[in-house]
C-alpha positions in Angstrom: 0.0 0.0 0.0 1.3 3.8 -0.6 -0.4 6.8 0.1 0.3 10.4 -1.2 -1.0 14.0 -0.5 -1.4 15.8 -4.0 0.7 19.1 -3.6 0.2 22.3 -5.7 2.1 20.9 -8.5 0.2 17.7 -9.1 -2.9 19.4 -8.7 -5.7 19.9 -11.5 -4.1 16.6 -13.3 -6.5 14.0 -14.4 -5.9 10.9 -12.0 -4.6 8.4 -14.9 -2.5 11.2 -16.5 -0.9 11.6 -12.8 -0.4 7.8 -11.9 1.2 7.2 -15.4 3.5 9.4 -15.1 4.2 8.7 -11.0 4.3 5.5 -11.6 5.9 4.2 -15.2 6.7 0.8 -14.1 2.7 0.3 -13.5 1.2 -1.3 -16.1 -1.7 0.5 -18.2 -4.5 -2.2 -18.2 -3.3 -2.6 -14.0 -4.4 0.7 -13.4 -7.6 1.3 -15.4 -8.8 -1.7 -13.4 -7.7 -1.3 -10.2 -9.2 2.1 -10.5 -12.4 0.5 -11.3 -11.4 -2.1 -8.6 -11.5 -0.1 -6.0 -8.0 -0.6 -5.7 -7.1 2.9 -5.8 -9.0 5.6 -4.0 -9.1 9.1 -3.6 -10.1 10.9 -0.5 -10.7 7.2 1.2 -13.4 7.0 -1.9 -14.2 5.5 -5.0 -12.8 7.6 -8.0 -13.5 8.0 -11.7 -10.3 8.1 -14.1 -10.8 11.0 -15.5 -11.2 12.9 -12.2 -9.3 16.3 -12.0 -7.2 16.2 -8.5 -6.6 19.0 -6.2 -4.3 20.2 -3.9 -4.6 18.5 -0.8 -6.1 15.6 -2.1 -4.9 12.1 -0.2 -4.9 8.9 -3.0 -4.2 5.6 -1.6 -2.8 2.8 -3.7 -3.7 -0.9 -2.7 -1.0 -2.6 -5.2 2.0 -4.4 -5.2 5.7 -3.0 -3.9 6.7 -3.2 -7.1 4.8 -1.1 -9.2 6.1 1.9 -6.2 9.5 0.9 -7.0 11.7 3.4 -9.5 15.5 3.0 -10.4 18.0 5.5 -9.5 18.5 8.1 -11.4 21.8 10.0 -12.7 20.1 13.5 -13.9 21.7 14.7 -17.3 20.7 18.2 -16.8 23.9 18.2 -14.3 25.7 17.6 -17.2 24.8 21.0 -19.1 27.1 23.6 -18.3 26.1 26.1 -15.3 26.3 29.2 -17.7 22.6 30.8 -17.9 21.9 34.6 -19.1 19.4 35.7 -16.0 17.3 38.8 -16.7 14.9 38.3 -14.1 14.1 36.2 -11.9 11.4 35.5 -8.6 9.7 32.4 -7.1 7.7 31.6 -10.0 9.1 32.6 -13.3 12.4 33.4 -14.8 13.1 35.2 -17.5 16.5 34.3 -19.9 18.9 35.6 -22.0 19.4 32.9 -24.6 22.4 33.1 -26.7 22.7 32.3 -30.9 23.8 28.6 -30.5 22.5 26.7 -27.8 19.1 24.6 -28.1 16.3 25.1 -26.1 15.1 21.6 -25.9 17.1 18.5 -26.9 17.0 17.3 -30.4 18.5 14.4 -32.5 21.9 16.5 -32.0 21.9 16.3 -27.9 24.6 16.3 -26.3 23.5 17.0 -22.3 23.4 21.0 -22.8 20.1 22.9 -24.2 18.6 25.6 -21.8 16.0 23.8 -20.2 19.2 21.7 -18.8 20.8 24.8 -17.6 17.7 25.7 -15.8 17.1 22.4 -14.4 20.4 22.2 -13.2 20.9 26.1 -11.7 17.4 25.4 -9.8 18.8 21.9 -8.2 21.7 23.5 -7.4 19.7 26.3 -5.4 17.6 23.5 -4.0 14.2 25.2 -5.6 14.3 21.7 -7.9 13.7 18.8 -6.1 13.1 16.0 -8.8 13.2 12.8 -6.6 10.4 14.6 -4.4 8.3 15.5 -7.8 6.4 12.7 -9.2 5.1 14.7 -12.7 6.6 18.1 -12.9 9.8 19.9 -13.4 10.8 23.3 -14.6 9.7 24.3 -18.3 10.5 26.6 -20.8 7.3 28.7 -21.9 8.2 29.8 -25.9 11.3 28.8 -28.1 13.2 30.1 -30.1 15.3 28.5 -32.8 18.9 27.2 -31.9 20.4 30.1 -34.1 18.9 33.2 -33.1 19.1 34.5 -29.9 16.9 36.1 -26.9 14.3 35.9 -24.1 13.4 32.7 -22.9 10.2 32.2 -20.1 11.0 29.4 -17.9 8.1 28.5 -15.1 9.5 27.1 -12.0 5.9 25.4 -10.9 2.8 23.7 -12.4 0.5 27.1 -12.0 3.2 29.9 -13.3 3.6 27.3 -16.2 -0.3 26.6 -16.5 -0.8 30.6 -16.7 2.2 31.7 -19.0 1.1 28.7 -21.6 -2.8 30.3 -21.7 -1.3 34.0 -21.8 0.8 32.9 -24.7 -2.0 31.0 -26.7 -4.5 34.0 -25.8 -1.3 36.4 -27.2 -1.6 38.3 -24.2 2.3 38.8 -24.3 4.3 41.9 -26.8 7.7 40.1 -28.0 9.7 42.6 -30.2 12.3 41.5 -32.3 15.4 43.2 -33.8 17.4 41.7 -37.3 19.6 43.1 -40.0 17.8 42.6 -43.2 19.8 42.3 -46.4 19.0 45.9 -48.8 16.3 48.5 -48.3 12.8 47.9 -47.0 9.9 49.0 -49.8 8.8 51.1 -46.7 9.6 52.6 -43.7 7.3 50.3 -42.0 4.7 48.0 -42.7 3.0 45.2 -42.0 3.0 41.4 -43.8 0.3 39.7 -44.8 0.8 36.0 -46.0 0.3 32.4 -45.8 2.9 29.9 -44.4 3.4 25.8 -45.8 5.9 24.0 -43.4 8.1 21.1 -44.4 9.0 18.7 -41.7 11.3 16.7 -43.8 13.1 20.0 -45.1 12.9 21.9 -41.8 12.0 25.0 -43.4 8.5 27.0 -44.3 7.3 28.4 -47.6 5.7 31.7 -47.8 2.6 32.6 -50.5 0.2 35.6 -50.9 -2.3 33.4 -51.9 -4.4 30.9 -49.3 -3.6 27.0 -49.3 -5.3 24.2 -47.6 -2.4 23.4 -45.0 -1.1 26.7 -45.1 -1.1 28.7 -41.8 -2.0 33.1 -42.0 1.3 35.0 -40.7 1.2 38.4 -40.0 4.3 40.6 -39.1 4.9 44.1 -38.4 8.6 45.9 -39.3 10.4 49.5 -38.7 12.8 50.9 -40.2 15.5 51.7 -37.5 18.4 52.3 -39.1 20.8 51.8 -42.6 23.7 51.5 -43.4 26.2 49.9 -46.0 29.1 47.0 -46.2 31.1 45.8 -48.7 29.2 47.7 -51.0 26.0 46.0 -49.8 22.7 48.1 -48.0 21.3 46.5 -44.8 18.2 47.5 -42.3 18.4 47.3 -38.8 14.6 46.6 -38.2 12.4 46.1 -35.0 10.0 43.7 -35.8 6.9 41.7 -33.9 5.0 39.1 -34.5 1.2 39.1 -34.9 1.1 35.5 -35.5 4.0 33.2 -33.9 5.1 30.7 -36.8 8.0 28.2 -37.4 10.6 30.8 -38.8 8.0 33.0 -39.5 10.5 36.2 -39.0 13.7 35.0 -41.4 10.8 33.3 -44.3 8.9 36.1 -43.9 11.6 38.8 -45.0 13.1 36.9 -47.5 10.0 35.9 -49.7 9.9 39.6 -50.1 13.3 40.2 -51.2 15.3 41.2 -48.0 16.5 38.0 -45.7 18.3 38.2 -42.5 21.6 39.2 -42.8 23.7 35.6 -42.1 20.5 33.3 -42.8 22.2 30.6 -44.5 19.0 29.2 -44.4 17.0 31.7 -46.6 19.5 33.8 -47.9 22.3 33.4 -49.9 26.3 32.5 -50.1 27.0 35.6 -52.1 24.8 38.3 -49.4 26.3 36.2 -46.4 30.0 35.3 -47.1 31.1 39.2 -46.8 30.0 39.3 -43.6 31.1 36.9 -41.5 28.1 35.6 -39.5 27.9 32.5 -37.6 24.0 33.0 -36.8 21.6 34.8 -38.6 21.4 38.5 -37.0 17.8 38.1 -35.2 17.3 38.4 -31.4 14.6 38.4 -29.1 15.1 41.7 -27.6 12.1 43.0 -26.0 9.1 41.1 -24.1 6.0 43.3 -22.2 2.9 41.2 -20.1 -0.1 43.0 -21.3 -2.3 40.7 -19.4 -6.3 41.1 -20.4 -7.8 38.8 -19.1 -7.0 37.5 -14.8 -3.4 36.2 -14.5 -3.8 34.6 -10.9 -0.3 34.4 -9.0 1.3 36.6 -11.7 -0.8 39.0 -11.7 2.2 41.6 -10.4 3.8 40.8 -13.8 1.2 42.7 -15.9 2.6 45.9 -17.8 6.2 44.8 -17.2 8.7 45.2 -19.4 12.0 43.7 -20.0 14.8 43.5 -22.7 18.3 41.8 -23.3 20.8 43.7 -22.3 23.4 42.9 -25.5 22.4 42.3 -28.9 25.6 40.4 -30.5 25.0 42.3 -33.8 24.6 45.5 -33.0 28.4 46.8 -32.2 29.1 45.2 -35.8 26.5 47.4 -37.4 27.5 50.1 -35.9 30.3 50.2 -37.2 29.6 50.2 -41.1 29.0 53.2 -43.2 26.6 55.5 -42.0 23.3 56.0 -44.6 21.4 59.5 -44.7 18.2 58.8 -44.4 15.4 58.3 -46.7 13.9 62.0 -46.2 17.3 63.2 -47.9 17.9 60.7 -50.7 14.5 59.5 -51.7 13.7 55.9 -52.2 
């Protein structure tokens, strides 16, 4: 027999989604009938599977030593390096500075360092990450970025603040501002995109149209003008840029089906616009992220109408340091 008190990060789990991840070694088919069994109770009652548990809850399991037991475990995240770019920071949420080059989750390419390892391991060092006393949670990141650009990162340090920051996302109740280098001269000072995006999974890249297609996803994104100025002979446009829509690459596609990709996309520009200038990573970063919260936040509530922003853009002492342009007022388009 075990027993165990639901704490706040367990709660609002559906009970066979909790005791499947609690318990791997415990068979599916054992636990749907021992449910039904009676086997398993909540509260010292009879429960349905699909029962949404709360904090405080008490379940008590009537099954075999066994199915309790788990193997000892030799956490990789303390094998990621202990470097991690902190902007802010408090009991539920961080906020990081992620630089050009480092994954956010682990892919095919893994090698025991992506951010979320860095976090995992900086919390268990503090002792705010506890995972042999957490039976279906542990610190995750909010949003991602792609391994090659750079910028803020929300982590959640428990169940709610991640709960709360995933529905503020999806309700796009968060301002994330973006600044690039865009090969040439914008057709405008500012504007905003309009188009349709068609991802290929096998390519790992996205296709931009003006015109509508069955799998094709809207993308809108807003650009200003902040700055030009010349290299090599070459134009370029520092641009500020947010997205109305959050797409796979929708930023770097976006640009470049209109004629002006990211300066050091090797991805959707070209040898001949990128070879000049050295790049290792396309010049986009995550600069800039404001909670405009309209609708209840709960316990983050005090992060409404905050704003934050990296404090070093890898690109930006480069660019300013090529030739100055005058600007469009004095030389026409």
């Amino acid at each position: 027999m075990k027993t165990i008190v639901i704490g706040a990060n367990d709660a609002g789990q559906r009970l066979d989604k909790f005791l499947t991840k609690a318990f791997p070694n415990l068979p599916q088919a054992m636990l749907y009938k021992s449910i039904r069994k009676k086997d398993i109770k909540r509260n010292g009652k009879r429960c349905e599977i699909s029962a949404r548990l709360e904090e405080g809850d008490t379940l008590t399991l009537y099954l075999k030593d066994e199915f309790f037991q788990r193997e000892p475990k030799e956490y990789d995240f303390l094998k990621a390096p202990d470097r991690l770019g902190i902007l802010y920071e408090d009991e539920n949420v961080m906020l990081l500075d992620k630089p050009p080059g480092l994954l956010v989750h682990p892919d095919e390419t893994y090698h025991f360092d992506s951010l979320i390892a860095r976090v995992q391991r900086y919390l268990y060092q503090k002792g705010e990450y506890r995972p042999e006393e957490e039976r279906s949670f542990a610190p995750a990141l909010v949003n991602r970025i792609d391994r090659n650009t750079g910028g803020i990162v929300m982590a959640a340090k428990n169940a709610e603040a991640l709960r709360i920051l995933n529905e503020k996302v999806k309700a796009r109740e968060l301002e994330k501002t973006y600044l690039c280098i865009a090969c040439g001269r914008m057709p405008e000072q500012e504007a905003l995109l309009e188009g349709y995006l068609q991802k290929n999974e096998a390519q790992n890249r996205v296709y931009i149209s003006t015109r509508p297609a069955p799998d094709a996803k809207t993308i809108r994104t807003r650009y200003r003008v902040l700055e030009e100025r010349r290299f090599a002979g070459s134009l370029f446009s520092l641009l500020e840029v947010q997205l109305l829509t959050g797409r796979t690459h929708q930023i770097r596609a976006h640009l470049a089906s209109i004629g002006h990709p990211l300066a050091g996309d090797g991805k959707y520009g070209t040898n001949a616009q990128n070879k000049p200038l050295g790049f290792r990573y396309q010049a986009l970063y995550s600069h800039r992220l404001k909670f405009t919260f309209q609708t209840p936040a709960g316990a983050l509530e005090y992060l409404n109408g905050r704003e934050f922003s990296a404090r070093k853009i890898w690109f930006l002492d480069e660019f300013s340091r090529w030739e100055p342009v005058p600007a469009r007022s004095e030389t026409g388009r």
